[in-house]
DSSP file (Angstrom, degrees, kcal/mol; ACC not computed):
  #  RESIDUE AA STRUCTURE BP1 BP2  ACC     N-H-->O    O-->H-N    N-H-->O    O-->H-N    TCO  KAPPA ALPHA  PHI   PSI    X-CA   Y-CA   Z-CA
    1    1 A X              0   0    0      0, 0.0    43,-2.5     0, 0.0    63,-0.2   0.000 360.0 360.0 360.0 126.2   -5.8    2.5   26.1
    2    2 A X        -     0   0    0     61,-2.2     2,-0.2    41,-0.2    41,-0.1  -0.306 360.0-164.9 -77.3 173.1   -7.1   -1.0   26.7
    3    3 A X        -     0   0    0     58,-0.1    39,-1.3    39,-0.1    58,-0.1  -0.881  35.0 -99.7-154.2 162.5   -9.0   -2.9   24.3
    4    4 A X  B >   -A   41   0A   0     37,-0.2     3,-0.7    -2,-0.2    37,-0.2  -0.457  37.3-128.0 -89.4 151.0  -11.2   -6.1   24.5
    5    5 A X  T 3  S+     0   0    0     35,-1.1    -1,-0.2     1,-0.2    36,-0.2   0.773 108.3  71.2 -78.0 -24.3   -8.4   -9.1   23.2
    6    6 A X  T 3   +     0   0    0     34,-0.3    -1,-0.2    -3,-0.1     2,-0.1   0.296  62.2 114.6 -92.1  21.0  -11.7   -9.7   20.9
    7    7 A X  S <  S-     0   0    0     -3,-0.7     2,-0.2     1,-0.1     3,-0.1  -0.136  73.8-116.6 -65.7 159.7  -11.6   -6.7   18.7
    8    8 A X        -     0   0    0      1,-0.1     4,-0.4    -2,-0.1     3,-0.1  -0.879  26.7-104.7-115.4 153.6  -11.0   -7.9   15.2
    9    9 A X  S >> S+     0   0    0      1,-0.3     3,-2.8    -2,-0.2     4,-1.1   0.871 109.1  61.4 -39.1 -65.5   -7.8   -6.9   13.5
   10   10 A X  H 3> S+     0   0    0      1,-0.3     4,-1.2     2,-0.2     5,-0.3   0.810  95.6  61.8 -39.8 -41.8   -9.3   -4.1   10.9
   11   11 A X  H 3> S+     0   0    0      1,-0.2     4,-1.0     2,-0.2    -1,-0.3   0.790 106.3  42.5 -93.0  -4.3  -10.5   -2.1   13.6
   12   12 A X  H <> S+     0   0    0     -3,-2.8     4,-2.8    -4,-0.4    -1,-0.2   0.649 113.7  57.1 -36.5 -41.4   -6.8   -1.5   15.0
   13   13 A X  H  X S+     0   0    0     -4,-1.1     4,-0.6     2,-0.2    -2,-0.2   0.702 110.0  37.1 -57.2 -30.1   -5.9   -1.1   11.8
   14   14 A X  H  X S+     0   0    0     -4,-1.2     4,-1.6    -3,-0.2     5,-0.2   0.693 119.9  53.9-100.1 -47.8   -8.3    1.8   11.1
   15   15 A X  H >X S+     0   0    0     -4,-1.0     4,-3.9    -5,-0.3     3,-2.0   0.993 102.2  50.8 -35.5 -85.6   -7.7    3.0   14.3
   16   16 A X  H 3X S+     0   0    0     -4,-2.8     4,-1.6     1,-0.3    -2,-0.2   0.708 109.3  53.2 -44.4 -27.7   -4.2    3.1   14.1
   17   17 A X  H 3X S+     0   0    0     -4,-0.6     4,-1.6     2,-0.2    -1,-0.3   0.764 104.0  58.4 -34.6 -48.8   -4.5    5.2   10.8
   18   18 A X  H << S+     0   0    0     -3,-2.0    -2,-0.2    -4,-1.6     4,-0.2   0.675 107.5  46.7 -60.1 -35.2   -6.8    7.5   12.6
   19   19 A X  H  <>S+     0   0    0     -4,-3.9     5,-2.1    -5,-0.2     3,-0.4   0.938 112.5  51.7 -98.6 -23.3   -4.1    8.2   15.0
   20   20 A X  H ><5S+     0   0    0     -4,-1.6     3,-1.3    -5,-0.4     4,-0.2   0.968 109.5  41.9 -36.5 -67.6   -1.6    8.6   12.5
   21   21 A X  T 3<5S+     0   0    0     -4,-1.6    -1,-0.2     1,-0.3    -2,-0.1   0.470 107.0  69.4 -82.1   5.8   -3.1   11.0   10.3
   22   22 A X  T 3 5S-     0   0    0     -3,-0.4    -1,-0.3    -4,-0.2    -2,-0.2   0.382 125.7 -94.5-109.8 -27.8   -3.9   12.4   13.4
   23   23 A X  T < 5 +     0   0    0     -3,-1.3     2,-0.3    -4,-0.3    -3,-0.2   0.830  68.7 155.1 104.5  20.0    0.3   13.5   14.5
   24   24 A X      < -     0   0    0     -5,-2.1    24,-0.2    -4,-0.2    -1,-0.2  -0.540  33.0-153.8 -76.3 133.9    1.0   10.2   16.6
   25   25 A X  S    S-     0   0    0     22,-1.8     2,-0.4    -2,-0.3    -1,-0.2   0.915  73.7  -5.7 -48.6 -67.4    4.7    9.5   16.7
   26   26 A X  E     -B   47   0A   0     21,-1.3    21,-1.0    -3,-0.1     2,-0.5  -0.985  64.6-149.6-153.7 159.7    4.7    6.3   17.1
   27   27 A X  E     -B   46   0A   0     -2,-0.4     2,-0.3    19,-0.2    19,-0.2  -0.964  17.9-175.9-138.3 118.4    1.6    3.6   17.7
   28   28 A X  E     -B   45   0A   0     17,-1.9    17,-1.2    -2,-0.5     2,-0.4  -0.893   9.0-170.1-115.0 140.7    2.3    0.3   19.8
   29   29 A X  E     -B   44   0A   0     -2,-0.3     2,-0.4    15,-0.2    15,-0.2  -0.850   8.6-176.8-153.7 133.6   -0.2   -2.4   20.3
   30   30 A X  E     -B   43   0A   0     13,-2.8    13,-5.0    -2,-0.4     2,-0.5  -0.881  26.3-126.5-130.8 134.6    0.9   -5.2   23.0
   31   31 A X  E     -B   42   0A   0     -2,-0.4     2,-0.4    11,-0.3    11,-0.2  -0.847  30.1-152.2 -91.1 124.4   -1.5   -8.7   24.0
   32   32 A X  E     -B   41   0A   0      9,-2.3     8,-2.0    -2,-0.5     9,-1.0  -0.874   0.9-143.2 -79.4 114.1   -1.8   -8.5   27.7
   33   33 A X  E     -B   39   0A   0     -2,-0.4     6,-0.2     6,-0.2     2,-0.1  -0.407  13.9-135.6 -89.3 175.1   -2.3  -11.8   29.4
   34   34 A X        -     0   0    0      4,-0.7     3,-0.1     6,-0.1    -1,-0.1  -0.268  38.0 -81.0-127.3-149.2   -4.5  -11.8   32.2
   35   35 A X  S    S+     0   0    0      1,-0.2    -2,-0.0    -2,-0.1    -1,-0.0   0.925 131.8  55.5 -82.7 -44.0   -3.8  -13.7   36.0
   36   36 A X  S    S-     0   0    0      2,-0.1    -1,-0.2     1,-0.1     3,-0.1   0.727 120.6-111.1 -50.0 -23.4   -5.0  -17.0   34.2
   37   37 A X  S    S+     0   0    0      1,-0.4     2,-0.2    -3,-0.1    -1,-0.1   0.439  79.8 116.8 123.4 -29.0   -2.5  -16.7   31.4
   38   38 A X  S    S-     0   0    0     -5,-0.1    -4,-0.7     1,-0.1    -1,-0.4  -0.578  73.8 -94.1-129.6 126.3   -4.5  -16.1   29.2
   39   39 A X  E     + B   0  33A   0     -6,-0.2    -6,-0.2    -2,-0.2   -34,-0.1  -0.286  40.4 168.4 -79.7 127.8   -4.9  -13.0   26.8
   40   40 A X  E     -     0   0A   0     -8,-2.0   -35,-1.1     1,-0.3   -34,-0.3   0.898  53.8 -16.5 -88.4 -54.8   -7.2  -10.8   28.1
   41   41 A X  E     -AB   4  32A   0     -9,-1.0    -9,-2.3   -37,-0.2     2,-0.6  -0.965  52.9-114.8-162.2-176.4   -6.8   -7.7   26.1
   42   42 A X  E     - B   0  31A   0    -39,-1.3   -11,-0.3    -2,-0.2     2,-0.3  -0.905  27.4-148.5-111.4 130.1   -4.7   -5.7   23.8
   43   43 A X  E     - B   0  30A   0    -13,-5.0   -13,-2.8    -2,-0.6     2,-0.8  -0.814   5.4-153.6-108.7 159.7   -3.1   -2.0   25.0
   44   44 A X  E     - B   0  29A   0    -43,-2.5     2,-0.8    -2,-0.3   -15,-0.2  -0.916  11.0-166.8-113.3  96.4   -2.6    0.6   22.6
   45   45 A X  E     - B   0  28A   0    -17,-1.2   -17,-1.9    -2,-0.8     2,-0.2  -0.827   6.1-162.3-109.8 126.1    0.2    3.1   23.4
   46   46 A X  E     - B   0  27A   0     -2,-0.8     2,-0.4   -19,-0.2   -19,-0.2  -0.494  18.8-148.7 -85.7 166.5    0.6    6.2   21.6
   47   47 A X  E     + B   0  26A   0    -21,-1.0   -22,-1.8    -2,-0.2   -21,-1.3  -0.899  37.9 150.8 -99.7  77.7    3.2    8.6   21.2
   48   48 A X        -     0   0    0     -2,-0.4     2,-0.2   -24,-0.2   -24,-0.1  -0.645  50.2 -96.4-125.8 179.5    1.8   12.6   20.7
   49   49 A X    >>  -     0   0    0     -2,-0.1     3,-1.6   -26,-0.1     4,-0.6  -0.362  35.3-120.5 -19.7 120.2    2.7   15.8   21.3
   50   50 A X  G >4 S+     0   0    0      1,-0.3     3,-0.9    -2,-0.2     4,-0.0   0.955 115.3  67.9 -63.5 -35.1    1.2   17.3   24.6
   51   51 A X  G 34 S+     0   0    0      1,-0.2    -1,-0.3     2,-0.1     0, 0.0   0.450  97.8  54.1 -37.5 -13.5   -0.4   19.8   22.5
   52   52 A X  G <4 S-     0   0    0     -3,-1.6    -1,-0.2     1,-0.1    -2,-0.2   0.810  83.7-178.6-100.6 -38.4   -2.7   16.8   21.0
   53   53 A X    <<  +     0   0    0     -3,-0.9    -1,-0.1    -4,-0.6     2,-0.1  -0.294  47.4   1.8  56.7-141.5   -3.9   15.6   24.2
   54   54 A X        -     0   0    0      1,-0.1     2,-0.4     2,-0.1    12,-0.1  -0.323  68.2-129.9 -71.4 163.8   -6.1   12.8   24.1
   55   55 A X        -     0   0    0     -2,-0.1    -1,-0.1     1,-0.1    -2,-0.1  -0.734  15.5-170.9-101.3 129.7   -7.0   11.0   21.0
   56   56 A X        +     0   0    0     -2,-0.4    -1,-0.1     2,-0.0     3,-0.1   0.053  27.1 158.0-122.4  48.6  -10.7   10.4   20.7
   57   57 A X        -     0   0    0      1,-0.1   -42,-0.1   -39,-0.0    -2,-0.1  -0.446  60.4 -88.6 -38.7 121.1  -10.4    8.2   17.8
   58   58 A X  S    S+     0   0    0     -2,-0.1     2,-0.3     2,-0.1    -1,-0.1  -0.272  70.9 147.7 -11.8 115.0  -13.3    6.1   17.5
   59   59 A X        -     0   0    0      2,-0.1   -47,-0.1    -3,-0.1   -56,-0.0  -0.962  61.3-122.7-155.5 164.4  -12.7    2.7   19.7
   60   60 A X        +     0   0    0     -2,-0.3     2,-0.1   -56,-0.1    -2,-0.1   0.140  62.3 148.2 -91.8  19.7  -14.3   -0.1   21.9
   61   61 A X        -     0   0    0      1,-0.2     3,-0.2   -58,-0.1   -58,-0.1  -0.518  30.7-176.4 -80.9 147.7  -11.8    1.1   25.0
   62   62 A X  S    S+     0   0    0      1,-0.2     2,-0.6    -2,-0.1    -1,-0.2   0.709  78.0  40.9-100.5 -41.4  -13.4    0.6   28.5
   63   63 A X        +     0   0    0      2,-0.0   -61,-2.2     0, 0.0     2,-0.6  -0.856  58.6 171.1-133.6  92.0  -10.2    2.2   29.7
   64   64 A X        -     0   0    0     -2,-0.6     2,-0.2   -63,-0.2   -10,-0.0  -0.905  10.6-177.6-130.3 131.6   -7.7    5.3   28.7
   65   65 A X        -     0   0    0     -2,-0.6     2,-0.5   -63,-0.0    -2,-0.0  -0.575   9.9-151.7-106.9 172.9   -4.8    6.6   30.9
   66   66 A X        +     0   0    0     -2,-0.2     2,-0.3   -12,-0.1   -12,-0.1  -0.917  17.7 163.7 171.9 110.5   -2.6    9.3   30.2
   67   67 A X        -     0   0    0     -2,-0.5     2,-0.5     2,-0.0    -2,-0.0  -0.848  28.8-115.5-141.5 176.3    0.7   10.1   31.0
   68   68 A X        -     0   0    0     -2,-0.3     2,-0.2     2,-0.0    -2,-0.0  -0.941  25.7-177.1-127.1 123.8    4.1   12.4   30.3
   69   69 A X        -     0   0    0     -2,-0.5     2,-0.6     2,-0.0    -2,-0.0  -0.776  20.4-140.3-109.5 163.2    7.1   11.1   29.2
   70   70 A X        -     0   0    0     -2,-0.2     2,-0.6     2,-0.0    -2,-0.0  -0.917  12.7-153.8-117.8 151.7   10.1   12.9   28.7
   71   71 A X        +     0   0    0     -2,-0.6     2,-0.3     2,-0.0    -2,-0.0  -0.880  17.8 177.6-113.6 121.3   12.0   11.7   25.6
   72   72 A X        +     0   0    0     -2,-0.6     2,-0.3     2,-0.0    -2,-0.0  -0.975  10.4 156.0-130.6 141.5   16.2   12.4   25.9
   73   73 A X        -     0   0    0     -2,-0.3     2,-0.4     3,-0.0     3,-0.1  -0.927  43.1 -90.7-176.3 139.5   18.7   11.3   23.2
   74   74 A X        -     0   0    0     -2,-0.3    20,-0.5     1,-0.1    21,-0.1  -0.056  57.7 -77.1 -52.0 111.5   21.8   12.2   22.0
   75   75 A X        -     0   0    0     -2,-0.4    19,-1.9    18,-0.1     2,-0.5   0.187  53.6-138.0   1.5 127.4   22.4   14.7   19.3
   76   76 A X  E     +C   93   0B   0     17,-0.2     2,-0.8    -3,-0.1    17,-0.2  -0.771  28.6 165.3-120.7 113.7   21.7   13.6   15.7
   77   77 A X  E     -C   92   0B   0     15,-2.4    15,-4.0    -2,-0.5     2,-0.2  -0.774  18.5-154.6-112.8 140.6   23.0   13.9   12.1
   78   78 A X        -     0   0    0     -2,-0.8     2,-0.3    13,-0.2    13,-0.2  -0.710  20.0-179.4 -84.9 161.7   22.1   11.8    8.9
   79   79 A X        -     0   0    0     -2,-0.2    11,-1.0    70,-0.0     2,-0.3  -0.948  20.2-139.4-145.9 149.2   24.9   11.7    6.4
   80   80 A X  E     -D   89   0C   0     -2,-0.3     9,-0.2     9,-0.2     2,-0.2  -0.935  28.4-174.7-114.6 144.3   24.8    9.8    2.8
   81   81 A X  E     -D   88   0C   0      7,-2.3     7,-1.4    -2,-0.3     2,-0.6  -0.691  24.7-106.5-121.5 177.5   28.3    7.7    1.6
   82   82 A X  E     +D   87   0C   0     -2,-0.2     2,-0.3     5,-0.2     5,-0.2  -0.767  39.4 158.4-107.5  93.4   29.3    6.1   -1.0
   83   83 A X  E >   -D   86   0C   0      3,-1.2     3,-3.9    -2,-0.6    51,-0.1  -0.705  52.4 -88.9-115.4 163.9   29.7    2.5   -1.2
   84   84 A X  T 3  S+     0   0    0     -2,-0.3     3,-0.1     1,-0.3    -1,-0.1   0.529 122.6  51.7   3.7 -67.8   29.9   -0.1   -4.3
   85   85 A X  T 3  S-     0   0    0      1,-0.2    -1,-0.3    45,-0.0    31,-0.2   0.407 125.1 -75.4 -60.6 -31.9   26.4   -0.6   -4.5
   86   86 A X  E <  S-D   83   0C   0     -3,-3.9    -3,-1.2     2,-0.0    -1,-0.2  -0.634  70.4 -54.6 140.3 163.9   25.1    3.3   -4.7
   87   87 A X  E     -D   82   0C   0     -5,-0.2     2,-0.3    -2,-0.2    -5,-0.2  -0.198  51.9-166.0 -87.4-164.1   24.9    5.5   -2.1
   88   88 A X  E     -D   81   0C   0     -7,-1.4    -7,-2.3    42,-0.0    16,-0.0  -0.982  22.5-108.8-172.3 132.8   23.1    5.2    1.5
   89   89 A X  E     -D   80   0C   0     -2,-0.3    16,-0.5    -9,-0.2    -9,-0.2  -0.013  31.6-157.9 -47.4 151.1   21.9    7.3    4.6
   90   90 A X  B     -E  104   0D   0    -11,-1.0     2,-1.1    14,-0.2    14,-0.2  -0.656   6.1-138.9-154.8 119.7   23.7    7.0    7.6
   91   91 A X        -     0   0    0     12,-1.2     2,-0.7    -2,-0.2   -13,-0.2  -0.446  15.6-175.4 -87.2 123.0   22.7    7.7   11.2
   92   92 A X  E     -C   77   0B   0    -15,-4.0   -15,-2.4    -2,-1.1     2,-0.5  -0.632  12.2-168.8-114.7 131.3   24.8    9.2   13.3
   93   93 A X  E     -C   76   0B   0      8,-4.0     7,-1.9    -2,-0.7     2,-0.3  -0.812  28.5-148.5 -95.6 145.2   24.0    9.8   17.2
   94   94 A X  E     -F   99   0E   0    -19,-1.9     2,-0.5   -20,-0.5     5,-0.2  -0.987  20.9-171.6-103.7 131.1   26.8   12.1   18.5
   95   95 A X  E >  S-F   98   0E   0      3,-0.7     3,-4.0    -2,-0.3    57,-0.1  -0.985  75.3 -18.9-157.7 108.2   28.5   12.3   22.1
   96   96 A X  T 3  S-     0   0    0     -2,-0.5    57,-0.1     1,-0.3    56,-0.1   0.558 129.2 -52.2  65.5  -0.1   31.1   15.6   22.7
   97   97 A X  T 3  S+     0   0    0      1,-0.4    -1,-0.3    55,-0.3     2,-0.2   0.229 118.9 101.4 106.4  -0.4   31.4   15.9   19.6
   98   98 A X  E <  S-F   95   0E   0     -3,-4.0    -3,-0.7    54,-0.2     2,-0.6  -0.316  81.4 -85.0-110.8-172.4   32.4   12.3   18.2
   99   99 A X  E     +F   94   0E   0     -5,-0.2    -5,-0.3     1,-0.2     3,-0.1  -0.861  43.9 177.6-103.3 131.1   30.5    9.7   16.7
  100  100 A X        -     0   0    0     -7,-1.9     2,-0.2    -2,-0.6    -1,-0.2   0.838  69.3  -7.5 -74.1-100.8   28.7    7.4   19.6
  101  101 A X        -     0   0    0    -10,-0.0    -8,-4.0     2,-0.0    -1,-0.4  -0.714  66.2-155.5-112.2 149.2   26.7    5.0   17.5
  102  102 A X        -     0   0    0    -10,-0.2   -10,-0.2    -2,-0.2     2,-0.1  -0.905   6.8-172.0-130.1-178.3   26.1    4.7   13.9
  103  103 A X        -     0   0    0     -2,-0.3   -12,-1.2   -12,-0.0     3,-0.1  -0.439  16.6-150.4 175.3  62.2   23.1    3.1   11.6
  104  104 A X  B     -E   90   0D   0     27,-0.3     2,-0.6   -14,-0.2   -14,-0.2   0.190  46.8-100.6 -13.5 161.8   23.1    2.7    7.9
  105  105 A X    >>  -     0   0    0    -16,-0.5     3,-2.4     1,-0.1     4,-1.3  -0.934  31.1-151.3-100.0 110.3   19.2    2.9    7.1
  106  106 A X  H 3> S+     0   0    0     -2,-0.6     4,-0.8     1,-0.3    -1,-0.1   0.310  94.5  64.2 -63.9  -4.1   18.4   -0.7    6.6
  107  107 A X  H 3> S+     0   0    0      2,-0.2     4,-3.0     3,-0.1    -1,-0.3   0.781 110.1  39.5-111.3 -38.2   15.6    0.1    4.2
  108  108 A X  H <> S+     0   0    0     -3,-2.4     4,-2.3     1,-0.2    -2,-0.2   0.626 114.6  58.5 -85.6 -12.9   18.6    1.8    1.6
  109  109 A X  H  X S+     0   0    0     -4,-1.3     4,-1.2     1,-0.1    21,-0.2   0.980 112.8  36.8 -71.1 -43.4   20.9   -1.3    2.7
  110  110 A X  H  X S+     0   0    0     -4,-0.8     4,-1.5     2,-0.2     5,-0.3   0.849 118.5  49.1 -62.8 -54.7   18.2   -3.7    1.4
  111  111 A X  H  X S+     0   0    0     -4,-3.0     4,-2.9     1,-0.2    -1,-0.2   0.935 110.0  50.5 -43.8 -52.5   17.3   -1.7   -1.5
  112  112 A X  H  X S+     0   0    0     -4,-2.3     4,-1.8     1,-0.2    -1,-0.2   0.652 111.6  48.1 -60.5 -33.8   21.0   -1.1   -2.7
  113  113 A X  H  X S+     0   0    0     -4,-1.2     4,-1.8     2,-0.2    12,-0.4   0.647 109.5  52.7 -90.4 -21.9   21.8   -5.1   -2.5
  114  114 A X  H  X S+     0   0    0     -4,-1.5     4,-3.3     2,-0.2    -2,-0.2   0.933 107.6  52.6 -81.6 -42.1   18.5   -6.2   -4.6
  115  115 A X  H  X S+     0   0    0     -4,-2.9     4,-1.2    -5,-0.3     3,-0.4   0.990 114.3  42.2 -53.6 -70.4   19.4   -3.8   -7.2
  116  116 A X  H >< S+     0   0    0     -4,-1.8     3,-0.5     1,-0.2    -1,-0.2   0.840 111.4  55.9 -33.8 -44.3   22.8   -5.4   -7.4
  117  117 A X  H 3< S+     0   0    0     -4,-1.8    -1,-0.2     8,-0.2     5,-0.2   0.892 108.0  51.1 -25.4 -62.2   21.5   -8.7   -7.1
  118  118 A X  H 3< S+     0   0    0     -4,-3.3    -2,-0.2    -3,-0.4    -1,-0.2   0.329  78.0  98.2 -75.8 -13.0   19.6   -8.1   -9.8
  119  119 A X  S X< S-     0   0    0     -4,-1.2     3,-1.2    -3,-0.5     2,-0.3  -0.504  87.4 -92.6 -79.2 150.3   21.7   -6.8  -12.4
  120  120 A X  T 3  S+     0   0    0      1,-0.3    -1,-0.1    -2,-0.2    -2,-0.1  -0.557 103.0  12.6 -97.6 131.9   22.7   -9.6  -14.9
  121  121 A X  T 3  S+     0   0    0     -2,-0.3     2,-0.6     1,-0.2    -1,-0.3   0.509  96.1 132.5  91.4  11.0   26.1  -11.3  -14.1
  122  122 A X    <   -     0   0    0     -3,-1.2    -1,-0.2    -5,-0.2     3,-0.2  -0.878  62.1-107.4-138.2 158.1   26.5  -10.2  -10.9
  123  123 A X        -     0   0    0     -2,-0.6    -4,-0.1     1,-0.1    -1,-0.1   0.497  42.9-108.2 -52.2 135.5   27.3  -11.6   -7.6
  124  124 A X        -     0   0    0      1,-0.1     2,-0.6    -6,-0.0    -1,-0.1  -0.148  43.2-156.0 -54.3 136.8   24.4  -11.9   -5.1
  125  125 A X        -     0   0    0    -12,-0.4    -8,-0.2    -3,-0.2     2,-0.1  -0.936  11.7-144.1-134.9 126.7   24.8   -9.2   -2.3
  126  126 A X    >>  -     0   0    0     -2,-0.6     4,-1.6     1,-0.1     3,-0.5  -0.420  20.0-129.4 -70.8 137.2   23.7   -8.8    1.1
  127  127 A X  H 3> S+     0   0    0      1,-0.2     4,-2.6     2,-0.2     5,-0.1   0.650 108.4  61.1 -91.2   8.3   22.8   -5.7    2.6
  128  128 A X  H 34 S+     0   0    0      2,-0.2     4,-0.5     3,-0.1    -1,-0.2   0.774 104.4  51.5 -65.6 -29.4   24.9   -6.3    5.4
  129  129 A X  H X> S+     0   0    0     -3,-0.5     4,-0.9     2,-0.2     3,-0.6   0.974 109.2  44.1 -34.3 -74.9   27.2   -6.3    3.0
  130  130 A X  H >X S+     0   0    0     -4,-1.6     4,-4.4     2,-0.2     3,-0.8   0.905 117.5  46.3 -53.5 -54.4   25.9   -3.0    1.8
  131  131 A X  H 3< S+     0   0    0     -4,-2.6   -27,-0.3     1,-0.2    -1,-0.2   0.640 110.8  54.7 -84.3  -1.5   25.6   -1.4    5.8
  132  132 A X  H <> S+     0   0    0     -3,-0.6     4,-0.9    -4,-0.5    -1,-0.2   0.775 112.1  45.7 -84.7 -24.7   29.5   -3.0    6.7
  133  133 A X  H <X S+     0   0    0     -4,-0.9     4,-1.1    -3,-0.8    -2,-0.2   0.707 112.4  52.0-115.2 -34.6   30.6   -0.8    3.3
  134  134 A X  H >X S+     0   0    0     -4,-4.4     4,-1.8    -5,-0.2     3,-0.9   0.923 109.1  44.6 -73.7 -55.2   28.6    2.1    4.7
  135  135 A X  H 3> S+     0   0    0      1,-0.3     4,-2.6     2,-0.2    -2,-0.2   0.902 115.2  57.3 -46.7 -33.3   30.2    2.2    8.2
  136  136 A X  H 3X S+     0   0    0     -4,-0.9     4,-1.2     2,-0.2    -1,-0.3   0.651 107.7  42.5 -54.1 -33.2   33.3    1.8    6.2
  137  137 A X  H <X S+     0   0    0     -4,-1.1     4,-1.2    -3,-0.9    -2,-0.2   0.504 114.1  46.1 -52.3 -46.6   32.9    4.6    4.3
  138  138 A X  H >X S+     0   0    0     -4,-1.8     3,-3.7    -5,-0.2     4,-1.1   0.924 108.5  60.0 -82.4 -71.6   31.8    7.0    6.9
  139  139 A X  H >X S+     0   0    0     -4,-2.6     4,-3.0     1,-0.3     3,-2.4   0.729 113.0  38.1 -56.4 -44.0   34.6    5.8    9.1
  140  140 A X  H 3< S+     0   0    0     -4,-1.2    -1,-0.3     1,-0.3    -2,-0.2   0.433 110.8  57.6 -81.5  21.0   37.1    6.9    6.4
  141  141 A X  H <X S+     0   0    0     -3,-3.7     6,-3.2    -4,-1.2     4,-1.0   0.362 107.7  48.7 -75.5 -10.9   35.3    9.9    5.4
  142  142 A X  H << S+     0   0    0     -3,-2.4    -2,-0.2    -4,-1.1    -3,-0.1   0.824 115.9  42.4 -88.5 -45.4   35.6   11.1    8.9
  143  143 A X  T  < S+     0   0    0     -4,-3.0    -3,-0.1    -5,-0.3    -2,-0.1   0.571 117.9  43.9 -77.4   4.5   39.4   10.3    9.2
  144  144 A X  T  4 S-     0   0    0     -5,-0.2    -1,-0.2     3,-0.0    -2,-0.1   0.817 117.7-123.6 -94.2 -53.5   40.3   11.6    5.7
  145  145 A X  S  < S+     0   0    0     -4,-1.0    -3,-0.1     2,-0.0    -4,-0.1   0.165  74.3 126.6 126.8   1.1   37.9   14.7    6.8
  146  146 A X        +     0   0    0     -6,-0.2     2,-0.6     1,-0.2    -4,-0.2   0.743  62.0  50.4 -40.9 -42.0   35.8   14.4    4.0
  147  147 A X  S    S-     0   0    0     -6,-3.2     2,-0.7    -9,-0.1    -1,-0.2  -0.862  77.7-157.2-121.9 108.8   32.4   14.1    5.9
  148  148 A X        -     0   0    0     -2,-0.6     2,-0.1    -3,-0.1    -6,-0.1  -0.643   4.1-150.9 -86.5 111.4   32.2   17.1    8.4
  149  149 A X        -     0   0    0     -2,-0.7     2,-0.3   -52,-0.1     3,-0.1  -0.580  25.9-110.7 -92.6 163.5   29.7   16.6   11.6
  150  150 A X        -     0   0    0      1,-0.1   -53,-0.1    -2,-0.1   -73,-0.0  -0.809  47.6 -92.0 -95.8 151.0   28.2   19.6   13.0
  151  151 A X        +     0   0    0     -2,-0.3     2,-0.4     1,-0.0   -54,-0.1   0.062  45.6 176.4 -31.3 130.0   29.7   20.3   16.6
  152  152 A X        +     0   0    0      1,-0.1   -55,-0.3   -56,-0.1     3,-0.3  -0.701  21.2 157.1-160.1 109.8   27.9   18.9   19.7
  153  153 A X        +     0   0    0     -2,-0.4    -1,-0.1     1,-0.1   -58,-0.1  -0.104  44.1 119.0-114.9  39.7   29.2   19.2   23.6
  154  154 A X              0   0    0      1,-0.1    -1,-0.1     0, 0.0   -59,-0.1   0.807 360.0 360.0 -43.5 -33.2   25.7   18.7   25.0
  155  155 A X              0   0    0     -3,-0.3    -1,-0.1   -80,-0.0    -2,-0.1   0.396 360.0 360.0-140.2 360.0   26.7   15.4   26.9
């Protein structure tokens, strides 16, 4: 969905609520430059369901396209560990059955190290800190056997 580059903020904002409350996955909104250089206008990409079809959210758009993606991604488990700090989520993409990538949740990394921070007499802490002591954690809960993933030979 285009949009004029001269829309005022709020009404993306209100929009983008509307398509929220509405079952959007996820809500993108990118400044377009035009042949001059120069921002032209803003596009709006949604995320839905195919069952939602188009959005007719109230907007100024001249111009909405519609297309199918397919979305592919490796098996997934969350797991919570224990480190210093409290515990914390951790996401784990799987491949054959092994751990691929993993991905503290930065929101519990953050949390975990301001609480620490904050407590009187003790040392200031990072939450990188906090998401190196979860990745530590998981890896030796996996190699003790402590933290069990469920099976996965998809890929």
């Amino acid at each position: 969905m285009c949009i004029d580059a001269g829309s005022q903020q709020e009404d993306f904002e209100e929009l983008m609520r509307q398509l929220a409350s509405r079952g959007a996955q996820s809500i993108e909104l990118s400044q377009v430059a035009g042949a001059s250089g120069q921002p032209s206008r803003v596009q709006l990409t949604v995320s839905c369901g195919s069952e939602q079809g188009t959005a007719d959210a109230s907007t100024a758009a001249l111009d909405v396209r519609v297309s199918q993606d397919q979305r592919c991604g490796l098996p997934q488990e969350t797991v919570a560990v224990a480190t210093p700090w409290g515990r914390v989520r951790v996401a784990i993409s799987l491949k054959g059955g092994d751990v691929f990538k993993a991905s503290p949740h930065w929101v519990e990394c953050e949390r975990a190290a301001a609480a620490a921070t904050a407590a009187p007499g003790r040392e200031p802490v990072a939450a990188e800190a906090v998401a190196a002591a979860a990745l530590e954690a998981l890896e030796a809960g996996l190699a003790d056997g402590s933290i069990a993933l469920g099976v996965q030979h998809l890929f």
